[in-house]
N, C-alpha and C positions, 0 to 999 in steps of 0.2 A: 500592162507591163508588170503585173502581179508576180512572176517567178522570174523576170529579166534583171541581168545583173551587168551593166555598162562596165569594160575597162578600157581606159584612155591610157596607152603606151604612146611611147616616144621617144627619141635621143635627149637626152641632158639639153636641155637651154630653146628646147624646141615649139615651149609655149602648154604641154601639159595643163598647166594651173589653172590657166586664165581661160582654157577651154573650160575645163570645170565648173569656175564660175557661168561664163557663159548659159553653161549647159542650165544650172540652175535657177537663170531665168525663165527657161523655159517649164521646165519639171521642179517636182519637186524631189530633192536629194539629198543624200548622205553622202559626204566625200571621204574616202579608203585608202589611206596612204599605201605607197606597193615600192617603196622607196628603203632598200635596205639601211640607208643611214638617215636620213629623215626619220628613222622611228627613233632615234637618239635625242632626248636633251643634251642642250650644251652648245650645239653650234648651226641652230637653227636659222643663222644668213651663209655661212661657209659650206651649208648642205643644200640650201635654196629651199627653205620650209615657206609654205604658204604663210603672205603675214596675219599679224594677229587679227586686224580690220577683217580678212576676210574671214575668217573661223570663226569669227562673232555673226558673222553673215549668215553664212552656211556653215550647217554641225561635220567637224572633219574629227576623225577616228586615226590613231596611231602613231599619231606626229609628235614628238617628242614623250615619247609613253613610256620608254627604257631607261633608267640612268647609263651613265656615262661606260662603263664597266661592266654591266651584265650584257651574259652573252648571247647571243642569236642567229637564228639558223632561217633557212625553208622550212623546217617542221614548224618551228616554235611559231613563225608566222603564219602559216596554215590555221597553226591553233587560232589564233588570235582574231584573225580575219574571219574564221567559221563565227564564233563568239559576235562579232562586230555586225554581220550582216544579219544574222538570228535578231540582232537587236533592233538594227535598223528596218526590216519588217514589221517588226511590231509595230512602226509610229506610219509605217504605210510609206514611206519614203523609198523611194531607187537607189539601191546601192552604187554609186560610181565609184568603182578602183582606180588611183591615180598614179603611175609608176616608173620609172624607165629600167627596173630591177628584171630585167629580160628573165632568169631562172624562174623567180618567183613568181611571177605570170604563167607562164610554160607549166609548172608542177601544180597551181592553182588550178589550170584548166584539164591537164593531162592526169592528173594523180602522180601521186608518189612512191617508191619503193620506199618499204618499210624493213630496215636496215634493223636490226634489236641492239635494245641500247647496250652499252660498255660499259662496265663496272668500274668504278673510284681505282681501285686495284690496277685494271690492265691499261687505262689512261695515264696513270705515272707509270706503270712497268713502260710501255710505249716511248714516254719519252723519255725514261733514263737512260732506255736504250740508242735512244736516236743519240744524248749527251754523250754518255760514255765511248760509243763507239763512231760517230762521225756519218757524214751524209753520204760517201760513198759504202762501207760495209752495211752499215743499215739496210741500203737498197738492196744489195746481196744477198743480207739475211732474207730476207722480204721477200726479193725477188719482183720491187716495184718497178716501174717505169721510172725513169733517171728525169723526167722533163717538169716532176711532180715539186711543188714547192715544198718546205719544211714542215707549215700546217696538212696540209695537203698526205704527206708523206705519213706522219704521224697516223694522223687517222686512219688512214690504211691498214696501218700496224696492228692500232687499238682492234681495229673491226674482227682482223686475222686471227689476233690473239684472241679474241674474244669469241669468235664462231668458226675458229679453223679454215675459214671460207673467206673469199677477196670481197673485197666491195662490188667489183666487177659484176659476181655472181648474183649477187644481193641485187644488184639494178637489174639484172634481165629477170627477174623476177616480176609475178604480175605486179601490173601498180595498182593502187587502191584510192580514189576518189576522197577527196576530202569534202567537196560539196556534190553533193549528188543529185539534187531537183532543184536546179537552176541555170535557167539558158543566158549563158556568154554572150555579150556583143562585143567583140574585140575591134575598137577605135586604135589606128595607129597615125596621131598627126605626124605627114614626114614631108615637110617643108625643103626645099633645095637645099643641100651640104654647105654651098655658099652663105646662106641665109641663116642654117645654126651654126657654124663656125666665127660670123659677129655678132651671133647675138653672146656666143660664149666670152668674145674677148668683152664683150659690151657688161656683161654681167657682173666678173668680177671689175670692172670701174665701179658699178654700184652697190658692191658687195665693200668694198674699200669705202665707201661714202656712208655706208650703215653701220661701219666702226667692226667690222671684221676683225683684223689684228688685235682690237681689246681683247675680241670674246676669243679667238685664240690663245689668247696671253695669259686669259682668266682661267681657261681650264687647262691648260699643258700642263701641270704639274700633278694635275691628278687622274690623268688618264695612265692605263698601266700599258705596259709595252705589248702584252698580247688583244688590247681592245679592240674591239671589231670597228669603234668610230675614229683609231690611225688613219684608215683606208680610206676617209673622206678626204679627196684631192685640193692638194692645198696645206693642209693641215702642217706636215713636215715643214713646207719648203716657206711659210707662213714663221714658224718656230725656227729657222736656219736664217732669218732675215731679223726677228726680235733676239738675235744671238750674235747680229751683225757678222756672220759667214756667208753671207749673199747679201747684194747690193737689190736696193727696191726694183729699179729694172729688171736683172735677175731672177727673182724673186714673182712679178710679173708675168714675164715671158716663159717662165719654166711651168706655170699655174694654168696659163689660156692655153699653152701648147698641151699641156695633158687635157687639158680639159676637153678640146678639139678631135686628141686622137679616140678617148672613151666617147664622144660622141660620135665619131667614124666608127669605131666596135659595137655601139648597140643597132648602128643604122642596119650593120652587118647583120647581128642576129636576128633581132626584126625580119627582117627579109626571108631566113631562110628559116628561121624556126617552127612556124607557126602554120597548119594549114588554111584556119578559118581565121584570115585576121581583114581588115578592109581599111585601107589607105586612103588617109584624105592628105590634100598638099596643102590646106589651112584650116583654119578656123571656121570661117564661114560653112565650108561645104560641110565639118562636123555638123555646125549646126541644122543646114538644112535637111541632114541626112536623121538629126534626132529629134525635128517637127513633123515627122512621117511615122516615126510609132508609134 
């Protein structure tokens, strides 16, 4: 298994982790966070980070590696992850990716278009513009797609400004390999819809039992409004209940129900995204499938 590089995908709450371990009683491994907010310190039970017991176990890579406010991409991950597994070679270990970040798998395995970066300059001209003149002329100016969110939007802008040419453009361009001599095994546990939908409401019960709302409590003041770790679900509606504008039920039920529906969205992409990916509907048959290589 000398150039073989394991990624274990999955929907949110679907047992990812504990395959992992699993997996590294059998082999010997490095585990690869692939978890866009998991690479965050700060709310490592509200993003469902591996615990500490187990990282002391097995060596894991990325998991809380960002402060709270720096920002991150697909590329900036790519870097990172190239870095990671160059490292973990060296000790002779199998790199296992652990993720449910459907993009960042996909552009891991496919390559990426290489978009040229945007100057300090046309990143504020971008958004003064978007301030000053509003979300419908902006698009006008632009001439973007209307269904595009505000970050979304911007950057569009920035790109235009910056190379006369859409993003659009820039993606049908070739992609370019970030890892080039290493063969993919792409694991996707996808246990029945029924089965991760309790394990989601079951999670945040024990996400609430490991003092979630402190470590919310503890960092909301110093997260800034464009941080990429807002988007960890829960986060808002968690801060909307220590604000007493939602009642703990509320609060609850507005948590497991998003949580459910992003679990229905990645089963979705899962499915179609991916040519070479192979479906197990538990743990076990991962296992058995990886005492055969």
């Amino acid at each position: 298994m000398d150039d073989k590089v394991l990624i274990i995908s999955g929907a949110t709450a679907c047992g990812k982790s504990n395959v992992a371990m699993k997996i590294a009683e059998e082999k010997d491994i490095a585990i690869i966070n692939a978890d866009s907010l998991q690479i965050y310190e700060g709310l490592p039970i509200l993003s469902s980070q591996p615990s500490k017991a187990d990282q002391k176990k097995v060596s894991h890579y990325l998991y809380s590696y960002l402060k709270p406010n720096q920002p991150c991409s697909v590329g900036i991950w790519l870097e990172l992850i190239n870095q990671k597994i160059n490292e973990i070679r060296k000790t002779k270990k199998i790199p296992v990716i652990v993720g449910g970040t459907g993009l960042y798998i996909a552009k891991l395995i496919d390559g990426i278009n290489e978009i040229p970066q945007v100057s300090s300059f046309n990143k504020k001209l971008a958004k003064d513009l978007f301030d000053e003149s509003g979300r419908e002329k902006f698009i006008k100016k632009f001439l973007l797609p209307n269904h595009l969110d505000k970050q979304r939007l911007i950057r569009s802008a920035e790109v235009i400004l910056e190379t006369g040419k859409t993003i659009d453009f820039w993606q049908q361009q070739p992609k370019k390999k970030i890892l080039i001599d290493n063969n993919f095994i792409h694991l996707n546990l996808n246990p029945n819809r029924e089965t991760i939908y309790n394990n989601c409401n079951q999670r945040f019960l024990e996400m609430l039992d490991k003092g979630v709302i402190d470590e919310v409590n503890n960092l909301k003041d110093i997260i800034l409004e464009n941080s990429q770790i807002n988007k960890t679900i829960g986060f808002h509606e968690i801060i909307d209940f220590i604000n007493k504008k939602i009642s703990f039920e509320e609060m609850k039920n507005i948590i497991t129900k998003k949580t459910r529906n992003y679990a229905k969205r990645q089963l979705t992409w899962f499915r179609h995204q991916f040519k070479e990916i192979l479906f197990f509907s538990n743990d076990q048959e991962i296992i058995k499938f990886i005492k055969q290589l």
